[in-house]
PAZATOR-481569 format. One record per residue (C-alpha): residue in one letter; z, x negated, y. Coordinates in Angstrom, 2 decimals, always signed. Layout:
// residues N
{"A",{Z,X,Y}}
...
//
This chain:
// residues 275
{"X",{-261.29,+16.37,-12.22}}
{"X",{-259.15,+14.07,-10.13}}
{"X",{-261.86,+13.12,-7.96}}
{"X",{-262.37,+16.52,-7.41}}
{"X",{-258.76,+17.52,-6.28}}
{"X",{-259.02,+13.72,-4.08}}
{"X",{-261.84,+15.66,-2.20}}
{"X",{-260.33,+19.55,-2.73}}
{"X",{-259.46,+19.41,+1.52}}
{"X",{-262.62,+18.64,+3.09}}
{"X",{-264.23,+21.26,+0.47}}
{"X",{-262.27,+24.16,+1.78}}
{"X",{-262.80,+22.96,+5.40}}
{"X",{-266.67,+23.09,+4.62}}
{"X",{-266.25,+26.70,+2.58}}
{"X",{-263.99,+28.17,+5.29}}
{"X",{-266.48,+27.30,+8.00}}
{"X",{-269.65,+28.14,+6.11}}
{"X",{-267.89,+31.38,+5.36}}
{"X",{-267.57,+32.27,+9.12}}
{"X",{-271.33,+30.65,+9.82}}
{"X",{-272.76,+32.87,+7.80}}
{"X",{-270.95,+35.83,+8.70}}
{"X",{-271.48,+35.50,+12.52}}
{"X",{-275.04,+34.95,+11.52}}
{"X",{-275.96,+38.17,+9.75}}
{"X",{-273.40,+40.52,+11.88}}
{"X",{-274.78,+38.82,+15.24}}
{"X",{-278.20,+38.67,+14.02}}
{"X",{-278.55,+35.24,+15.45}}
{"X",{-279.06,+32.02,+13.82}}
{"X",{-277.40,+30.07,+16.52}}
{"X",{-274.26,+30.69,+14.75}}
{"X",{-274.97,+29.22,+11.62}}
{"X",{-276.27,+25.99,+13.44}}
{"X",{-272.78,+25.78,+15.19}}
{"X",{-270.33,+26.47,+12.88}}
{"X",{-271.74,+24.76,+9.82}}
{"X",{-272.55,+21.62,+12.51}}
{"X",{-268.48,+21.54,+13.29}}
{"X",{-267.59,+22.09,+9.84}}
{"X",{-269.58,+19.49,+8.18}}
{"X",{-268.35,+16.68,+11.10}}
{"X",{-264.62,+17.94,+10.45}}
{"X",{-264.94,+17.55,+6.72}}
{"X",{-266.79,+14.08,+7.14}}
{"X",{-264.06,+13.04,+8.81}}
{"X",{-261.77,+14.19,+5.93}}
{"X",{-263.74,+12.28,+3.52}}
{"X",{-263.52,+9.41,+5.90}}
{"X",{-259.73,+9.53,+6.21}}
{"X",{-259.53,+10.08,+2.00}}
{"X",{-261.79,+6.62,+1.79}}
{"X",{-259.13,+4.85,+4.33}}
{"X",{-261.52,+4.48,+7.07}}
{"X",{-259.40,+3.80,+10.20}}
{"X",{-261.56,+5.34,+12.67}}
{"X",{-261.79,+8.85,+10.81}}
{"X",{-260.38,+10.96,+13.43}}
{"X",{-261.80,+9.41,+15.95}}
{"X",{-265.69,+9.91,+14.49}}
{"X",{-264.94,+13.61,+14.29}}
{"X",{-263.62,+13.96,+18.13}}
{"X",{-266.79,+12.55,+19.67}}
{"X",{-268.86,+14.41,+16.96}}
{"X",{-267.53,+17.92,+17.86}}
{"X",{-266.28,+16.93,+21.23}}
{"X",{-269.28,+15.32,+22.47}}
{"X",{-271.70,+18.75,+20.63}}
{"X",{-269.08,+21.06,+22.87}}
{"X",{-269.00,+19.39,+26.18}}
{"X",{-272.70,+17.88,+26.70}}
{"X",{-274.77,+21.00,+24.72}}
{"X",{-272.61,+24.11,+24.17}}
{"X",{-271.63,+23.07,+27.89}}
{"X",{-273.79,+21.17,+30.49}}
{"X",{-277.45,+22.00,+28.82}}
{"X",{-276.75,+26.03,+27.23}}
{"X",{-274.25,+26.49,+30.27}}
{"X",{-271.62,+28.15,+28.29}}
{"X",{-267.89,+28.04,+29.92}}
{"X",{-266.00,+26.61,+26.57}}
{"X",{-263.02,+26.12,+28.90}}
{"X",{-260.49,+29.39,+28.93}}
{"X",{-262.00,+30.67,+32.26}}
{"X",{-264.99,+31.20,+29.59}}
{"X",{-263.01,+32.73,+27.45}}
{"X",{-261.14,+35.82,+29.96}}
{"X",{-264.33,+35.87,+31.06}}
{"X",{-266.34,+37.50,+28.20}}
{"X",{-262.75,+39.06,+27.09}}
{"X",{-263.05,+41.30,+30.60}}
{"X",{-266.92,+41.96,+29.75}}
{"X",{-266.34,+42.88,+26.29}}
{"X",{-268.77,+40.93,+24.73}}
{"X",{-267.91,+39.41,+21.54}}
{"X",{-269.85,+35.84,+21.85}}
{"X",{-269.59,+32.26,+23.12}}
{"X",{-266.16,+31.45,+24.28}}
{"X",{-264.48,+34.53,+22.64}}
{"X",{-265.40,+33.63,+19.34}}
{"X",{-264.56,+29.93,+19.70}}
{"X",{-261.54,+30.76,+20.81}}
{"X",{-260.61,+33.07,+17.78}}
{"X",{-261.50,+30.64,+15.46}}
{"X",{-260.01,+27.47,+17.14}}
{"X",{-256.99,+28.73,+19.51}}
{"X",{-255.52,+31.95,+18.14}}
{"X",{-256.26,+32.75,+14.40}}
{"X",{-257.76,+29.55,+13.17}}
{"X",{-254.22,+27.40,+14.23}}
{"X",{-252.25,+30.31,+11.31}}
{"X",{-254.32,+27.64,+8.79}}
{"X",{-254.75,+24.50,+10.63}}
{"X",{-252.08,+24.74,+13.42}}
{"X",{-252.95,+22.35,+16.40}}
{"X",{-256.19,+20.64,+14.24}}
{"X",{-258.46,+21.72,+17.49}}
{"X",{-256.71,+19.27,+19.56}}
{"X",{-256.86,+16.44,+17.09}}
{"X",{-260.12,+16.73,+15.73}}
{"X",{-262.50,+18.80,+18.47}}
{"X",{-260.82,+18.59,+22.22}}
{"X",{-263.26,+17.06,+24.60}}
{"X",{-260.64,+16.44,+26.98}}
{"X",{-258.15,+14.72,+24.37}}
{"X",{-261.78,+12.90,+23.23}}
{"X",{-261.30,+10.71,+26.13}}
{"X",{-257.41,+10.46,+26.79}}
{"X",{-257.62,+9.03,+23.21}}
{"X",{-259.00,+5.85,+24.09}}
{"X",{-256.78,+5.39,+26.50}}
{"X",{-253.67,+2.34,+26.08}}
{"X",{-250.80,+4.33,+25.45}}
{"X",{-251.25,+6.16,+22.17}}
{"X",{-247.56,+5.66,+21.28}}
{"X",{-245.12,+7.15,+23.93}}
{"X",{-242.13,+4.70,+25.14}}
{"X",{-240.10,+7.71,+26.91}}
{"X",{-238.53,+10.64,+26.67}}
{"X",{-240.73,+13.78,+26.95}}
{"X",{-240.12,+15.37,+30.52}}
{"X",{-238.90,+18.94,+31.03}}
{"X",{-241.62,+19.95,+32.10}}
{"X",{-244.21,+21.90,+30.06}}
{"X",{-243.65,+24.77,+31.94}}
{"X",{-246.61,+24.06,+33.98}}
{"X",{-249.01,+25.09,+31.26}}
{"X",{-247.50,+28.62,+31.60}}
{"X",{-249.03,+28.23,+35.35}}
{"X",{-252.51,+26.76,+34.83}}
{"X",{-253.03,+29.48,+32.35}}
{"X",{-252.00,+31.97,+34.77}}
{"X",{-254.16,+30.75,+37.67}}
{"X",{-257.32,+30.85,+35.13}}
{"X",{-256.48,+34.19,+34.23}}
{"X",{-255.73,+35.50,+38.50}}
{"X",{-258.95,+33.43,+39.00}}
{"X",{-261.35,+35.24,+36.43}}
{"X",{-259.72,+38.56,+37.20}}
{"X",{-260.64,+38.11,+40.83}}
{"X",{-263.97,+37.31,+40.59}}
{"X",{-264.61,+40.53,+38.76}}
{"X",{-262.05,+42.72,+41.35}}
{"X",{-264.22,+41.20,+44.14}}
{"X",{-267.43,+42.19,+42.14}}
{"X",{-268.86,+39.03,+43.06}}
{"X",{-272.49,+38.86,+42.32}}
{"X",{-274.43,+35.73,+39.82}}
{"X",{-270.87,+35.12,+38.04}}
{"X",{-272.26,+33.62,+35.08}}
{"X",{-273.80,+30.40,+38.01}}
{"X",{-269.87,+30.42,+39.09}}
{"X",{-268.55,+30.19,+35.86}}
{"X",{-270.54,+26.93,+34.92}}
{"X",{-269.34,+25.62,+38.11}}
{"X",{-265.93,+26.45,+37.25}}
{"X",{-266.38,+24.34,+34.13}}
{"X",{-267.63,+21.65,+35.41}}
{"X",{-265.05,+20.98,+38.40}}
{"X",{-262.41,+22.60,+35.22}}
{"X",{-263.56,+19.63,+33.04}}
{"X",{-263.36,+17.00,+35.85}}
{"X",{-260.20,+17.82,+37.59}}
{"X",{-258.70,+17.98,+33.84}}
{"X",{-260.15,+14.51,+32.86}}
{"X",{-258.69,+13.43,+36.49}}
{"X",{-255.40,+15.02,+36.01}}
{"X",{-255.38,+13.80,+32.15}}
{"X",{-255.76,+10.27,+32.95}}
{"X",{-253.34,+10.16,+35.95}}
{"X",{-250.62,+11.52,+33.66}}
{"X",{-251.45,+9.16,+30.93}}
{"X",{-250.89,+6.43,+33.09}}
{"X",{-247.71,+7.62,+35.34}}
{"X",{-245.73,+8.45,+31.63}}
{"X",{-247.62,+5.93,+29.91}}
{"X",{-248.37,+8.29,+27.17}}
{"X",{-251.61,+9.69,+26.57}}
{"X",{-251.08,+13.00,+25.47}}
{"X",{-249.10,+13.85,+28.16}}
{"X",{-251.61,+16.35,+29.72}}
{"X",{-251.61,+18.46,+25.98}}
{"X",{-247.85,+18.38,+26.70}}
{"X",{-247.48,+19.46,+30.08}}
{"X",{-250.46,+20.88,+31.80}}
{"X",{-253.05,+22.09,+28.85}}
{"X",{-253.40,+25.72,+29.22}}
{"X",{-254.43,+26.65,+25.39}}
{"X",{-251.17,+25.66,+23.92}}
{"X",{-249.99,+29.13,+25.10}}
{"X",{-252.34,+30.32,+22.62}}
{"X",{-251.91,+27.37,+19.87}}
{"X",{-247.88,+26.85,+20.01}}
{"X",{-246.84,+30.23,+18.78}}
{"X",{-249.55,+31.16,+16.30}}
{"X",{-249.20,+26.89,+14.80}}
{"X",{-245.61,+28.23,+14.07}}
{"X",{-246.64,+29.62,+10.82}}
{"X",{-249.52,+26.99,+10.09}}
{"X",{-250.53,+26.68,+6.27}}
{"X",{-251.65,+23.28,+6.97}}
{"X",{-248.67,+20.83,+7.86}}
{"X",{-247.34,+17.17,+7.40}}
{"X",{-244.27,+17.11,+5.13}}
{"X",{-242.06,+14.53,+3.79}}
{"X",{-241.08,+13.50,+0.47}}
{"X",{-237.30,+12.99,+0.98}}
{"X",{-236.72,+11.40,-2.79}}
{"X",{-239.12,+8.85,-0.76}}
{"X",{-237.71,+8.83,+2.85}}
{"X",{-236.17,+5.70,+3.67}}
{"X",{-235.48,+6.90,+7.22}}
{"X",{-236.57,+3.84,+9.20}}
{"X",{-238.25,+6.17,+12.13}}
{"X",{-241.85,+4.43,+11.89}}
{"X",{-243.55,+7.74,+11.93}}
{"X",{-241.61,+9.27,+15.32}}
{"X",{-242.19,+6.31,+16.83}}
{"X",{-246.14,+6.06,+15.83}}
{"X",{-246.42,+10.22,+16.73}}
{"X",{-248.57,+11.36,+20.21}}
{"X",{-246.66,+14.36,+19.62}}
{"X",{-243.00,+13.62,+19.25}}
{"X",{-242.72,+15.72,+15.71}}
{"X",{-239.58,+14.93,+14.02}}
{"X",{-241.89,+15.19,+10.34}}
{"X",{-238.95,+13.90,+8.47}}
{"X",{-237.64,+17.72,+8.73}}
{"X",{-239.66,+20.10,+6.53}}
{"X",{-238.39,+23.09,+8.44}}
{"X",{-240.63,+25.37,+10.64}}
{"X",{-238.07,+24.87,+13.40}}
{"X",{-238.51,+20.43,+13.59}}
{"X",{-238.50,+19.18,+16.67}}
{"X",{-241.84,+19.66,+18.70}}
{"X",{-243.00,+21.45,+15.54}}
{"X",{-245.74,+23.22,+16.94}}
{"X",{-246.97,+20.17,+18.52}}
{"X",{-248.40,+18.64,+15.51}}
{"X",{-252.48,+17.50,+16.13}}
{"X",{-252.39,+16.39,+12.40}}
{"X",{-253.73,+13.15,+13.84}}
{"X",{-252.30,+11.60,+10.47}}
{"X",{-250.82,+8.76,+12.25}}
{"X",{-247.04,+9.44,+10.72}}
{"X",{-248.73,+9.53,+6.92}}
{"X",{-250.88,+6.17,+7.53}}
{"X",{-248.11,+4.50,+8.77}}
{"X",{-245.31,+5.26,+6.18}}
{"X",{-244.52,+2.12,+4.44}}
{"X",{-243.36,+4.33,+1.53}}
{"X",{-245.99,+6.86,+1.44}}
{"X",{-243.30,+9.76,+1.84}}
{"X",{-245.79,+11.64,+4.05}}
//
């Protein structure tokens, strides 16, 4: 029985998602749905396991499973826009596939259980900027995340446009669009990473889907809390955080709350285990 509860996470991950594979697959009548979402549910609750067993790569093995699945097939060989230009995009033509259904699960409902998980566990841009030097950031956070507000207005003007203009062969634009999307965020990604020296810098500033993720990971089910009978205060998890979360405060209004990626780095690194 207490092997069971050790593994109880990873086996509601794999329920949850075989739950909505098998859903999408008899209302949509189409097995690719079943494929996909058991495929990311079974590499997100491997990666559980791994983390349970103390393997220090876990997180990492499920970003370039899922990341790698979304970017190079979902992406480059089906042509699907995953980016959010894919996503107003079959919003404005009312079809109820592809991006709009990732983006339910992942960026607007899914986060009410697992917060900010998707850009821990599944972002092909943060897939990259992760293996970049400076996973720990040495300054302040700049007041400037504004800008996402901006890049996720100028996908939604751009998308809008192309179907005010009634320009012809949008879906060819639209895997343009996320091709020079995904290279001119891998560009812009990097360059930040470097100038702040922090490599989540572009999910901080620039990202466009935290509009969706930061107020609906708010009221996450899922989050890191601490054990204050345990709490010795000596700041190793802040200082070890991507993020910036203040986890040492169990209320839904800590500092950079809704920034949380659930990357685990804060609980690995307690020396008292009061994570």
């Amino acid at each position: 029985m207490k092997q069971l509860k050790k593994y109880l996470h990873p086996i509601i991950f794999l329920v949850i998602f075989e739950t909505v594979a098998v859903t999408l697959w008899l209302t949509k009548n189409n097995l690719f749905y079943l494929f996909n979402f058991s495929y990311i549910g079974l590499s997100i609750s491997f990666g559980i396991f791994l983390f349970i067993r103390k393997y220090e790569h876990a997180r990492r093995v499920v970003q370039l499973l899922v990341g790698l699945y979304m970017l190079v097939y979902l992406g480059l060989i089906c042509q699907e826009n995953m980016q959010i230009e894919g996503f107003w995009f079959y919003l404005f033509t009312g079809v109820f596939e592809a991006a709009t259904i990732h983006y339910a699960v992942a960026k607007i409902f899914g986060p009410l259980i697992f917060g900010r998980g998707w850009c821990g566990y599944a972002c092909w841009t943060a897939m990259v900027l992760d293996f970049l030097p400076y996973k720990n950031p040495s300054h302040e956070r700049k007041n400037i995340g504004w800008i996402r507000y901006i890049t996720f207005a100028a996908s939604l003007v751009f998308v809008s446009a192309l179907f005010l203009a009634k320009i012809g062969n949008i879906e060819k634009i639209m895997f343009r669009a996320f091709i020079i999307g995904n290279v001119l965020y891998y560009i812009a990604g990097i360059a930040l990473a470097f100038a702040f020296r922090d490599n989540r810098a572009f999910c901080k500033y620039i990202c466009p889907i935290t509009v969706f993720l930061k107020p609906m990971s708010y009221f996450s089910l899922i989050r890191v809390k601490c054990k204050k009978d345990r709490c010795i205060e000596c700041g190793k998890c802040k200082r070890v955080c991507p993020m910036d979360v203040d986890v040492t405060d169990n209320s839904r209004m800590r500092k950079n709350g809704t920034e949380c990626i659930l990357c685990m780095e804060c609980v690995k690194n307690c020396p008292k285990d009061a994570l």
